[in-house]
C-alpha positions in Angstrom: 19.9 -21.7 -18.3 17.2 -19.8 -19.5 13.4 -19.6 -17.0 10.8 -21.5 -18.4 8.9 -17.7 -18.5 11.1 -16.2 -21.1 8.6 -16.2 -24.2 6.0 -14.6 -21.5 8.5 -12.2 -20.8 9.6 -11.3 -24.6 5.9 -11.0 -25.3 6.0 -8.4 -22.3 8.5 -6.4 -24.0 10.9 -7.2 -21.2 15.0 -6.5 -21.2 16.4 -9.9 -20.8 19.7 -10.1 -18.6 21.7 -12.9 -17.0 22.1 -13.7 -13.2 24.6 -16.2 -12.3 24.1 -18.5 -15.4 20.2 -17.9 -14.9 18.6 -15.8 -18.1 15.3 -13.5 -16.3 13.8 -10.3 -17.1 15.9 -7.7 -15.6 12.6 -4.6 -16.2 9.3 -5.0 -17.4 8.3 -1.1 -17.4 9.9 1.6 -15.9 12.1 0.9 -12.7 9.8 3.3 -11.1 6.8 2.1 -11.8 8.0 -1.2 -10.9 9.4 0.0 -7.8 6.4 1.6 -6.9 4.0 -1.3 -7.5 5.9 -3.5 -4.8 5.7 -0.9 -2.5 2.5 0.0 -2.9 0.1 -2.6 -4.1 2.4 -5.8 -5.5 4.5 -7.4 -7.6 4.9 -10.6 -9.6 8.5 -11.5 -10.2 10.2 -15.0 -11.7 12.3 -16.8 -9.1 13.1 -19.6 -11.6 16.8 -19.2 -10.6 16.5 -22.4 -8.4 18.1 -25.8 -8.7 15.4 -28.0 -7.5 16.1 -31.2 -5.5 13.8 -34.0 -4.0 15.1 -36.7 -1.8 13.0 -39.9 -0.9 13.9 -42.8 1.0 13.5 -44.0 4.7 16.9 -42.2 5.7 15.9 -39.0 3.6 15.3 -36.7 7.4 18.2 -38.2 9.2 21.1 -38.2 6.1 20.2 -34.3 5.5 20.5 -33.7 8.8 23.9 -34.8 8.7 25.0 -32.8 5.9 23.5 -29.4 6.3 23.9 -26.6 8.7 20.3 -26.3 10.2 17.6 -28.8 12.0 16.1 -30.6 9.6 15.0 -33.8 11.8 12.9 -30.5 13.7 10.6 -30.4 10.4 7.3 -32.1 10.2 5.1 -32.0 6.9 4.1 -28.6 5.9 7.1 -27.1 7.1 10.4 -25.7 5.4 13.8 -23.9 6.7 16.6 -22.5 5.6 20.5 -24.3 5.7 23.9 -24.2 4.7 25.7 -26.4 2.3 29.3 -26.3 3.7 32.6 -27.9 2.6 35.1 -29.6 5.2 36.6 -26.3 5.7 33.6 -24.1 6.3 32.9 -22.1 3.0 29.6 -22.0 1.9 28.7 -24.3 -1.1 24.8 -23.7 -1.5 22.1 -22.2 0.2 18.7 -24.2 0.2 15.7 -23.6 1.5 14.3 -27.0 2.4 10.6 -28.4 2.7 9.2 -31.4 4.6 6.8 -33.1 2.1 4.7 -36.4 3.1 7.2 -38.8 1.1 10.3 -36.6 0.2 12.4 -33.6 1.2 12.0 -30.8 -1.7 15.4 -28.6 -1.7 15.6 -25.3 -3.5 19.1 -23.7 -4.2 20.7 -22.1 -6.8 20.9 -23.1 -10.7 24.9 -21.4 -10.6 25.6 -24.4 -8.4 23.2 -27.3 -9.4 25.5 -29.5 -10.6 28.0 -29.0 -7.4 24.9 -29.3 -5.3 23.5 -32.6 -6.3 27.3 -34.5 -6.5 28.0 -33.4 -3.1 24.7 -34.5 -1.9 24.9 -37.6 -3.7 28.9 -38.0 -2.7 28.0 -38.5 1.3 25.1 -41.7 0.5 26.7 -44.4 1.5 24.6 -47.5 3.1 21.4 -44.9 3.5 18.0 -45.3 1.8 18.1 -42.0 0.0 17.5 -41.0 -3.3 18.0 -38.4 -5.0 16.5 -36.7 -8.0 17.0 -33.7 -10.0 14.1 -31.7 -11.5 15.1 -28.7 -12.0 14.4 -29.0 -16.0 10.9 -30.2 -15.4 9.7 -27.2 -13.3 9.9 -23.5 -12.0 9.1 -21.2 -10.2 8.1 -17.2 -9.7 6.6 -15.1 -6.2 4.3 -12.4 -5.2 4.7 -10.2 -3.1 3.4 -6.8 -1.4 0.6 -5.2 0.4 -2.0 -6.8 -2.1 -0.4 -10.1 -2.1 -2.5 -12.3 0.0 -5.8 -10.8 -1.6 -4.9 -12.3 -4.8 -3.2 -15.4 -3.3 -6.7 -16.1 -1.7 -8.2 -15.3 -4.6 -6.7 -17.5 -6.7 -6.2 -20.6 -4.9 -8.3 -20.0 -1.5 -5.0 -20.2 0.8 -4.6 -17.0 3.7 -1.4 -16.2 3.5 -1.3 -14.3 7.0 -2.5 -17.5 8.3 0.8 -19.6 7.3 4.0 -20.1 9.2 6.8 -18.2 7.7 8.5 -21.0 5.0 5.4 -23.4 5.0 4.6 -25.3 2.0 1.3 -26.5 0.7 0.0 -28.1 -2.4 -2.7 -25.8 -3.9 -4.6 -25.8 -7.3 -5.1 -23.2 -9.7 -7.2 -23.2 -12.7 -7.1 -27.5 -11.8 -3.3 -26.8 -12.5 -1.8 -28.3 -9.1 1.4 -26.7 -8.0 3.7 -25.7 -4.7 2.6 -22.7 -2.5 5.7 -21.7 -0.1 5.3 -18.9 2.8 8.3 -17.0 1.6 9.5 -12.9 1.5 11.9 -12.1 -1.0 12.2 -8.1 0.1 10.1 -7.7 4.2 6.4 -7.4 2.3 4.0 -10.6 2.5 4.6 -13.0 -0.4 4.5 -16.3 -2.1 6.2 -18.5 -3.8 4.9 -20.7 -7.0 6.6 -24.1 -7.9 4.6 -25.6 -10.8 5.8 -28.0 -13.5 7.3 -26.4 -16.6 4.7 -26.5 -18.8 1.7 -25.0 -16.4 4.1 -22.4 -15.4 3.1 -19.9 -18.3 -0.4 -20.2 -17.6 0.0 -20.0 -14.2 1.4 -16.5 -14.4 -0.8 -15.3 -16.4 -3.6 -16.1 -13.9 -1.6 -14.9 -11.6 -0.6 -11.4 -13.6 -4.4 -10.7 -14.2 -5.0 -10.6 -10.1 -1.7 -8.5 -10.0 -3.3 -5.8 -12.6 -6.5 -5.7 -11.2 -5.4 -4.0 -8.3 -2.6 -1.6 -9.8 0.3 -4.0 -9.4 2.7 -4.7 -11.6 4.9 -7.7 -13.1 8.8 -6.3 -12.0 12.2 -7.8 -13.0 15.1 -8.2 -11.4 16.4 -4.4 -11.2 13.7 -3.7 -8.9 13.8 -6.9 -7.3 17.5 -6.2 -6.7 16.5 -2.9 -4.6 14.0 -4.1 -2.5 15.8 -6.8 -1.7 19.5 -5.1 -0.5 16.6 -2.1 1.5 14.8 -5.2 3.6 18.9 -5.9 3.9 18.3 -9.6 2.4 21.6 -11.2 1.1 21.5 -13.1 -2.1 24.0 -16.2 -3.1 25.9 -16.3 -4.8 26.3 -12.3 -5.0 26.7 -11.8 -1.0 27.6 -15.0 0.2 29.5 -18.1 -1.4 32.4 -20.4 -1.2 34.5 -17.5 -0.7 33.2 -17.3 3.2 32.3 -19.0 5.9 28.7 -18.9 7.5 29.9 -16.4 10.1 31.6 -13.9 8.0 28.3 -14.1 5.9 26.2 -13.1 9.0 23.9 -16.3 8.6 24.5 -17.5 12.3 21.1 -16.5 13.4 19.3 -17.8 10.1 20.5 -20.9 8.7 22.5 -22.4 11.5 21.3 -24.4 14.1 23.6 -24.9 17.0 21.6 -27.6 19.0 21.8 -30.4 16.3 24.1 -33.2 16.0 27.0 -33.3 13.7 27.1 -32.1 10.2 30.0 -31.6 7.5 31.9 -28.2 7.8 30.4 -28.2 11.7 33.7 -27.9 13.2 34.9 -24.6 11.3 31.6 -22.8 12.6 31.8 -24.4 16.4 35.5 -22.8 16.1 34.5 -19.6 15.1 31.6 -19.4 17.5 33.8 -20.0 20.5 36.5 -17.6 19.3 33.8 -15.0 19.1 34.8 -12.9 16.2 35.2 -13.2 12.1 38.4 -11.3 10.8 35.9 -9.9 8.3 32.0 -10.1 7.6 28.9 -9.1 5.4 27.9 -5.8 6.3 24.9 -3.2 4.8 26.2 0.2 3.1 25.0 3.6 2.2 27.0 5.4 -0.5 27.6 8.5 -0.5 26.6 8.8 -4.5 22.9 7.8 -6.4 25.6 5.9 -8.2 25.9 2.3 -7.2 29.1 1.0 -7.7 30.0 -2.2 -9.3 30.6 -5.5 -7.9 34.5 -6.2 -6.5 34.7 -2.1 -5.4 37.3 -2.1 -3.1 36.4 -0.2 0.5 39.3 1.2 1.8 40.5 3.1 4.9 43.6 5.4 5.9 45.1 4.4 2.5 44.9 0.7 2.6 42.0 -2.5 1.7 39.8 -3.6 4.5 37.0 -4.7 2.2 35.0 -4.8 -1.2 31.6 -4.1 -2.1 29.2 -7.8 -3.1 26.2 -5.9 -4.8 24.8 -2.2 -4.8 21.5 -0.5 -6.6 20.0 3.1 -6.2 17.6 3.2 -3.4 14.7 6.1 -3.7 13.8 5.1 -0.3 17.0 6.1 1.0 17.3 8.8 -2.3 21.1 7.1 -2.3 23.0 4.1 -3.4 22.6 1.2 -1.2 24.0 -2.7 -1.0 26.2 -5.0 0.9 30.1 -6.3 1.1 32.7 -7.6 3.1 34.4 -5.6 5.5 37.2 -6.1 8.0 36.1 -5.9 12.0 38.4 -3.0 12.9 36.8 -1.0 10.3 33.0 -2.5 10.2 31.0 -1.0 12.9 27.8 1.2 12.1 28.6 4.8 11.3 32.6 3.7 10.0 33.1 5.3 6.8 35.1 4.3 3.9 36.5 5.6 0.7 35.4 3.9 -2.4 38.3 3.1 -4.8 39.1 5.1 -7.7 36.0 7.1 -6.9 35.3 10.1 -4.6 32.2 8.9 -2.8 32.3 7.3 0.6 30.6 3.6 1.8 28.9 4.1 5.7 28.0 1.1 7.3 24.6 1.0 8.7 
């Protein structure tokens, strides 16, 4: 799948890399530069990694309710949440961030999973009135964020941004192009999140990357993005968190769970969990030892033997170290344990 951006971005001059099946820009400028814009001023980044979902129908509120981990019957229009897609045993199939429209539910999750997403969506609709649709082809998406953010947000479609709910949605206009404004941090700064049919989306960023330059910011792919994100400690699926785990080993209990709500699939693996009070293993942050980040599947060890790997890693010039995130097991994952890296001499601290 390739974003609906990429000629914008191969004008730009940008490196071009794959993310779990999704094709972005992976640097626009210098990782510096673009590190430095986000922090200080703001960035403009594709997001057009998403699977996008709509359900309609009388039964729409009620059948999603049943199916995914957090309160969706608790939304009323304008207002959006985050949730768990889970199997019968537990493991995470999808994360999607879900938004109350007047006449349909919009889900956002992940293009590496679309087509799993929609069949097991589809596979629980029995007698309700639900329908379901599939656009992710006909639109995208891309975000904003940093200090500057909700200047140029205001400035370009009149919405303050400090005055939304976190994970709102409204329907704004720019340049009479209509599109999707959600309330939404990728890495802890303010920021927004565009969702505009396919064919506005290139002119939408360019309006968008004209506010961004004139005050200093900068357009930044995902090696930044990757940094910033793994420094505000935000785990990304399918990377830190997939069918491999179950919510609580992922460390999502406090954001995409609700534990008020009725029944929903994969509901008695978490209540289990809950009550047993502990997860053999779980998603923890890490500080290396090395400016080197090391790749994806390290394993973590400890007096000679595997209690863990690392999910994702990037240099942090905040911390002037390595940062990222992975699975380690409780005996050994309590702030301040350190372990050894295999094959390497650097050591992993969790923080």
């Amino acid at each position: 799948m390739q974003t609906p951006l990429i000629q914008e971005h191969r004008a730009a001059g940008a490196k071009l890399a794959e993310y779990s099946g999704c094709v972005l820009a992976a640097q626009f400028a210098s990782f510096d530069s673009e590190y430095r814009a986000a922090r200080e001023s703001v960035a403009l980044f594709d997001t057009s990694w998403h699977a996008v979902i709509s359900l309609a129908g009388s039964d729409r509120v009620r059948y999603l309710n049943a199916v995914l981990t957090n309160n969706i019957q608790a939304l009323t229009e304008g207002q959006g949440t985050l949730a768990l897609l889970l199997n019968t045993q537990g493991h995470i199939f999808a994360e999607l961030g879900v938004y109350a429209l007047r006449e349909k539910l919009l889900t956002l999750s992940h293009a590496s999973v679309r087509e799993r997403t929609f069949a097991t969506l589809d596979k629980y609709i029995i007698m309700d009135d639900v329908e379901l649709e599939d656009t992710t082809d006909e639109v995208g998406s891309f975000a904003i964020e940093g200090p500057r953010a909700a200047v140029i947000v205001q400035q370009a479609c009149g919405v303050a941004l400090d005055q939304l709910p976190d994970m709102s949605i409204r329907e704004v206009t720019i340049e009479r192009m209509p599109c999707q404004l959600v309330r939404r941090s990728h890495f802890g700064q303010p920021g927004a999140e565009f969702i505009a049919r396919r064919q506005w989306l290139p002119l939408l960023w360019q309006k968008l990357l004209s506010g961004v330059r004139a005050h200093e910011g900068e357009p930044i792919g995902m090696n930044a993005l990757n940094t910033l994100r793994l420094e505000a400690h935000a785990p990304w699926f399918p990377a830190d968190f997939n069918d491999t785990v179950i919510p609580h080993e992922a460390a999502l209990e406090e954001t995409h769970i609700s534990f008020t709500k009725g029944c929903y699939t994969g509901q008695e693996i978490v209540e289990r969990v809950r009550s047993r009070g502990h997860v053999n293993r779980k998603r923890v942050n890490l500080r290396f030892s090395s400016t080197t980040a090391p790749v994806p599947g390290t394993k973590l060890r400890a007096n000679g033997a595997d209690v863990g790997a690392v999910t994702s890693a990037a240099f942090s010039p905040a911390v002037g170290a390595a940062i990222g995130m992975g699975y380690v097991r409780r005996e050994h994952n309590n702030p301040g344990s350190v372990l050894q890296l295999e094959g390497d001499a650097a050591t992993a601290t969790v923080v």
